[in-house]
C-alpha positions, -999 to +999 in steps of 0.1 A: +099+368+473+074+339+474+055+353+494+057+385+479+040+368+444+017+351+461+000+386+479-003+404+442-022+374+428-040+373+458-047+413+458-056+408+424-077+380+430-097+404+446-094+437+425-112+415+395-151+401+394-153+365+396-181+346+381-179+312+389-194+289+358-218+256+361-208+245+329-185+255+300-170+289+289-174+288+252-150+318+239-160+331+200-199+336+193-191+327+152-208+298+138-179+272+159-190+288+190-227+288+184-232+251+169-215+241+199-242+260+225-268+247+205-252+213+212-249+218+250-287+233+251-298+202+238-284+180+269-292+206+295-260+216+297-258+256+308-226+276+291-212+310+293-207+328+257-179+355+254-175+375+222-152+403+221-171+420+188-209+436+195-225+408+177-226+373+166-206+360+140-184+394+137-164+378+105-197+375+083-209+409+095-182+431+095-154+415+077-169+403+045-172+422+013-211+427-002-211+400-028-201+371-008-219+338-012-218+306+006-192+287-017-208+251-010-249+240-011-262+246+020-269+214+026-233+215+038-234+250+056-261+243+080-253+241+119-267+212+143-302+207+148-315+235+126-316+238+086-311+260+065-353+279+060-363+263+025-369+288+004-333+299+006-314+295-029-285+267-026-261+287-020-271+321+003-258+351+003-244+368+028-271+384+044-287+353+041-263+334+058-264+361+089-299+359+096-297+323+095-271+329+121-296+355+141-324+326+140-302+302+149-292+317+181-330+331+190-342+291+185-318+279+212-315+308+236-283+318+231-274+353+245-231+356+243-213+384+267-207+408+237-177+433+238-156+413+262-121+403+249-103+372+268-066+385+278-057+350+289-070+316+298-049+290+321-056+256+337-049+259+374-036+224+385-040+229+423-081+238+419-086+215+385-103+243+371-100+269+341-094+302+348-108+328+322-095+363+326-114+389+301-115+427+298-152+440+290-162+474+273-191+491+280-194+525+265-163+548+280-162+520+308-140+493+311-140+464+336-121+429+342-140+396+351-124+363+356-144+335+348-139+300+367-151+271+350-146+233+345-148+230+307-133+256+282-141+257+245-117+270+222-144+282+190-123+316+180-117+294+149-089+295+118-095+334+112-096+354+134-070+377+127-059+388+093-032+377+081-005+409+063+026+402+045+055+416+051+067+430+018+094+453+014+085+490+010+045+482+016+049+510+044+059+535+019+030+531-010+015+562-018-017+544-029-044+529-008-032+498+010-064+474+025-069+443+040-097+420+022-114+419+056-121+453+048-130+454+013-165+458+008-174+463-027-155+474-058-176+504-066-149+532-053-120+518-072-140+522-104-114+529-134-085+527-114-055+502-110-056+475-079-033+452-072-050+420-058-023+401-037-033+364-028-051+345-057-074+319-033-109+322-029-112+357-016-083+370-047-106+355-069-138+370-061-125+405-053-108+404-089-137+395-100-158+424-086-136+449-094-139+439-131-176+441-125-174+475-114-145+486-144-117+485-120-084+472-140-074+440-114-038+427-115-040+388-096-010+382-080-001+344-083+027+336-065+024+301-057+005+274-070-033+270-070-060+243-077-090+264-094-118+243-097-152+242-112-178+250-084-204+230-108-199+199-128-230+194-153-253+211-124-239+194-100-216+209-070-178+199-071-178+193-038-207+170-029-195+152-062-164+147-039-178+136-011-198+112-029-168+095-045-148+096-011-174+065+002-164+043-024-131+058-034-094+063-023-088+100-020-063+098-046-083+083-073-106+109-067-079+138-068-076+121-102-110+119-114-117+158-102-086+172-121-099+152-154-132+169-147-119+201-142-098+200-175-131+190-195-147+221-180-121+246-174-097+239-200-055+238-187-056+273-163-015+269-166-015+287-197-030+315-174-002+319-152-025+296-121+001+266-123-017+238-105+002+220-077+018+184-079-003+175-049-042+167-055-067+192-045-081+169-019-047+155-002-035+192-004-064+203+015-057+174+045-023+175+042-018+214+045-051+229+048-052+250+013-085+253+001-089+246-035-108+276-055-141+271-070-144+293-098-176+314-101-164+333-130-133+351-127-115+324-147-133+341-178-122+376-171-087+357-164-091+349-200-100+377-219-072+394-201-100+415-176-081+403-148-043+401-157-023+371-137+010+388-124+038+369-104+049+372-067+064+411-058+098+419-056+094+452-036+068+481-037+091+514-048+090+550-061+055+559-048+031+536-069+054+516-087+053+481-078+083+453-087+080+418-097+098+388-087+103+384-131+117+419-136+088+441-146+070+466-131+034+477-124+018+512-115-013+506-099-032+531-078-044+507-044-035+476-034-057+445-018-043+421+007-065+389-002-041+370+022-064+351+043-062+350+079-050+331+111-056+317+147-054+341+177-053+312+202-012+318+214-023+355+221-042+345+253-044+309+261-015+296+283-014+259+273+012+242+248-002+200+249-028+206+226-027+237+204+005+243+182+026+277+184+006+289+153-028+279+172-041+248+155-047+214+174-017+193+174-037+165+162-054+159+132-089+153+122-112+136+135-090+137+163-086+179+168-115+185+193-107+176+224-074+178+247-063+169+284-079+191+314-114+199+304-103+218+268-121+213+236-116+229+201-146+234+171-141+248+140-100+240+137-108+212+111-101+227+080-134+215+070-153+246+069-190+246+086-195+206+083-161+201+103-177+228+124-210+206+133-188+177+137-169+189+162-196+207+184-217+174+184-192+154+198-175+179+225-219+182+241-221+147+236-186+147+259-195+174+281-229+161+281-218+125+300-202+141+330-223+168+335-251+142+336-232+122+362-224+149+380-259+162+385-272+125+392-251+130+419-253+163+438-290+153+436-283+119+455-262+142+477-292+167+485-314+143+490-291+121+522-287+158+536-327+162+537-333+129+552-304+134+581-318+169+587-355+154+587-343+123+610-322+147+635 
């Protein structure tokens, strides 16, 4: 039977293209995967790109709705080694933000193996190398290449699948039923009812389009949220945060942002958004929930534009929709702003350093590189700076050995001349 297991792999071996690889197989072409080629470009280091979408950075292209903005200054966006061009505003749109993705991968050369989907990836002990199996599409054609490789990079990221709750009779709604992912802009849903499930960044935002385009948004709130001001007298939350996090413990500054907040936003409990006990900050570390940074829709949450609704019971009766407090909604569609997750346990066979829900086991600043060659970027939690962080240090890593290596094959090549020359 052995033997029997060991002549499929070995006729499989053979039914599959093998591309052997100098230096790393970097899987994910978003911003994670790019910032990290950029990296390894800049110590010489050559890498393989595979992508299973037809172009770069498929979550900002095809899975993000019109009006999206960079939620932080850009000053915090940008990848490694290139800015952000100056005359953008501080915080860029969405197109924006793609074709500073598009420069970004002209300036250092990066080309990534588009359309090709990794199936699985598995360290093989006995060779000490990765092996990279994928399935590419071309047209009607499909075709399987296995990729060999000392190094793999894990940049597939925190969401890269969506994430749908399983509520009961969601299956039987007679109304629309769409994933934010696929939400675009609220323009079709004019003057009907939606029901906006999730109430983070993306609820938020969509709520607050579809009151821009006279949609009637119900917010579902089920659990706690921080909301946030994304400005304090002109000047961003955030890098006010990071300011007060070099001279401050993180919980005096939990403290100082939530008096802030009240000054500015007033007590968003009487809303229905109950904040949680935990900080905004040490929530965010502790359990990676981002807090909200408001760019409006607490005003239309106010005026009663955008109603505040508690969890769902059970959708029932066609359009009829019941709630955890007893009373019912009929809305014509609903919107699943649920966020989204890591596809990692689909396809990679290894269990020391990713979790069964496919984060690193350890924590920042300590996520990024594991046992056996495998590296992680953009698992922080710490959007596009964790992002840079991370794709620094694993070319800095890679960057070492491969030197050392190359030093020497060289002094290697060079003995075999001289023995050649001397026999």
């Amino acid at each position: 039977m052995e033997n029997l297991f060991r002549l499929v792999d070995h006729e499989d071996f053979f039914a599959r293209r093998c591309v052997w690889v100098s230096g790393p197989v970097i899987i994910g072409a978003g911003p994670s995967g790019l910032a990290t080629a950029a990296c390894l470009r800049e110590q010489g280091v050559p890498f393989v790109v595979l992508e299973r979408a037809d172009c770069i950075a498929s979550l900002w292209q095809k899975r993000t709705y019109d009006r999206l903005k960079l939620h932080l200054p850009k000053q915090f966006c940008q990848l490694p080694k290139l800015p952000f061009p100056e005359d953008f505003p501080e915080y860029p749109n969405r197109k924006q933000f793609i074709d500073y993705l598009e420069s970004y991968a002209t300036r250092f050369e990066i080309s990534p193996n588009f359309n090709e989907c990794v199936q699985s990836a598995r360290y093989d002990e006995t060779s000490g190398l990765w092996r990279i199996r994928t399935v590419q599409a071309k047209g009607s054609s499909r075709s399987e290449i296995e990729y060999i490789c000392q190094w793999l990079v894990v940049a597939t990221g925190e969401h890269a699948e969506r994430v749908v709750p399983d509520i009961e009779g969601l299956a039987e709604f007679k109304g629309e039923v769409i994933h934010a992912c696929d939400y675009k802009s609220g323009e079709k849903f004019a003057g009907k009812k939606v029901l906006v499930v999730g109430c983070g960044n993306s609820g938020m935002e969509v709520s607050l389009d579809l009151c821009n385009r006279n949609a009637k948004p119900s917010m579902v709130a089920r659990s706690s949220v921080h909301v946030l001001p994304r400005e304090v007298m002109g000047k961003s939350t955030f890098e006010l945060a990071v300011l007060l996090m070099k001279w401050l413990p993180l919980w005096l500054v939990d403290k100082i942002l939530l008096i802030l907040t009240w000054l500015v936003l007033g007590d968003t409990g009487k809303y229905g958004l109950k904040r949680p006990s935990m900080g905004p900050l040490e929530l965010k570390n502790e359990r990676g929930k981002t807090p909200v940074l408001d760019i409006g829709a607490l005003e239309k949450i106010r005026s009663g534009e955008i109603k505040i609704v508690p969890g769902i019971k059970r959708f029932s009766r066609g359009h009829v929709v019941e709630l955890e407090n007893g009373d019912e909604l009929d809305v014509d569609s609903v919107i699943l702003a649920t966020g989204y997750k890591s596809n990692v346990p689909s396809w990679l066979q290894e269990s020391e350093f990713f979790t069964k829900n496919g984060y690193p086991k350890s924590q920042f600043p300590n996520g990024w590189k594991g046992n056996a060659g495998i590296y992680a970027v953009g698992f922080t939690r710490r959007g596009l700076s964790g992002v840079s962080s991370d794709a620094m240090r694993i070319a800095q890593d890679i960057g070492k050995v491969w030197k050392v290596e190359t030093r020497q094959k060289q002094r290697t090549t060079a003995c075999h001349r001289r023995c050649i020359s001397q026999f």
